[in-house]
Each structure stands twice: as structure tokens, then as C-alpha cells.
N, C-alpha and C positions, 0 to 999 in steps of 0.2 A: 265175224262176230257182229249181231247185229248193235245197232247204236241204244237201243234200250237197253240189253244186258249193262255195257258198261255205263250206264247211268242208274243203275238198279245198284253195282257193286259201288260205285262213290258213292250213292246214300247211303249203303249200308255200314262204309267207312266211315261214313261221319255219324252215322246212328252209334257207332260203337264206340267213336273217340268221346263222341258227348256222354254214351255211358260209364266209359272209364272214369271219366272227367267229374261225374258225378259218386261214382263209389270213392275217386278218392278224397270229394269233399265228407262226403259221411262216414268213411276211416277216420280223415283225422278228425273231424269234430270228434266221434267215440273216442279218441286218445285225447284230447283234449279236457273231455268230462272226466275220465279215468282218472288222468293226473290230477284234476282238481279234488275230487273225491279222495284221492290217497292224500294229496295233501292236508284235506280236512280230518280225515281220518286219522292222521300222523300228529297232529297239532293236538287231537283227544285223544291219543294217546300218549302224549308228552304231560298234560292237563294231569289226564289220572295218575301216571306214574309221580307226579309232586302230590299227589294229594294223599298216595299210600303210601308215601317215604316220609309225607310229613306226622302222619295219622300212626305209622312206625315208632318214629320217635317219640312223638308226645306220650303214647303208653307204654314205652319200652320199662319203665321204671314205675309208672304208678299200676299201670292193670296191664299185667303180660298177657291173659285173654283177650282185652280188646284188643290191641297190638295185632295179636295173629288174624284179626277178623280184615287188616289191611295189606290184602293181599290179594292179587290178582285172580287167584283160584276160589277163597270167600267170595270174592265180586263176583263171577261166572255163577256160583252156586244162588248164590242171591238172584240175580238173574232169572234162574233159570227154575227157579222155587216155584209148585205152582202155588198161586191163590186161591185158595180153597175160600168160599164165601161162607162171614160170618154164622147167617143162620138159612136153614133148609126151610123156606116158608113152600110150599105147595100152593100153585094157583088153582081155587075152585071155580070151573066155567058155572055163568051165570046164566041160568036158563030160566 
């Protein structure tokens, strides 16, 4: 075997370990941001759920309509409403 081959295959060992080395830095960064993201995520959704249990109570007894508007499935719907824009002006190109 000559002496190039196996110095051809130790770089390509060390090519690989440094690539390893490198995928699993940027695995765990992505697990790193993941968790951070769920935990921010987790935190808003702790937020909204006191703010529809408080928004519950306060109209449980004076306006039972608004009461149901605090509720996760309202909020989704809200959300996802479109915006239909006030008035349809049409732009006349200026010639």
C-alpha cells in the first residue's frame, strides 16, 4: 500500500471527525433555540390563559356574551378574520 493512500485516508478521517464535530455543534444550537422558543411560547401561553380566565370572570355575571368572546377558539377566530379594507378606492394611472 503505497504511503500516499494512507495519508489520503487519515485526512479524510480527520475531514469527517471535524464534520461530525461540526453537525453536532449546529444540532444542538437548533435544540438550543427550539427550547428557548417553546419556552417563550409556554410563557404566552400561560399570559393568555389568565387573561381569558380573568376576562371569564369579570363578565360571567354582568354580560354573559362578552364572557364567551374569552375563549381560546374567539381568539383563533379573531385571528384569523380577514381585514377586509374600509373603502374600495380604485387607483386611476396618471397619464
Amino acid at each position: 500500500m503505497p504511503d500516499d493512500l494512507v495519508a489520503r485516508f487519515a485526512n479524510a478521517a480527520i475531514t469527517v471527525a471535524e464534520d461530525k464535530q461540526k453537525q453536532f455543534s449546529i444540532i444542538s444550537n437548533r435544540k438550543r433555540i427550539v427550547k428557548n422558543n417553546l419556552d417563550s411560547l409556554n410563557g404566552l401561553f400561560g399570559q393568555l390563559n389568565e387573561i381569558l380566565n380573568v376576562g371569564k370572570i369579570l363578565y360571567k355575571t354582568t354580560d354573559p356574551l362578552k364572557a364567551k368572546e374569552y375563549t381560546f377558539t374567539e381568539l383563533k377566530k379573531q385571528v384569523h378574520r380577514e381585514v377586509k379594507p374600509a373603502s374600495a378606492v380604485k387607483k386611476v394611472p396618471v397619464t
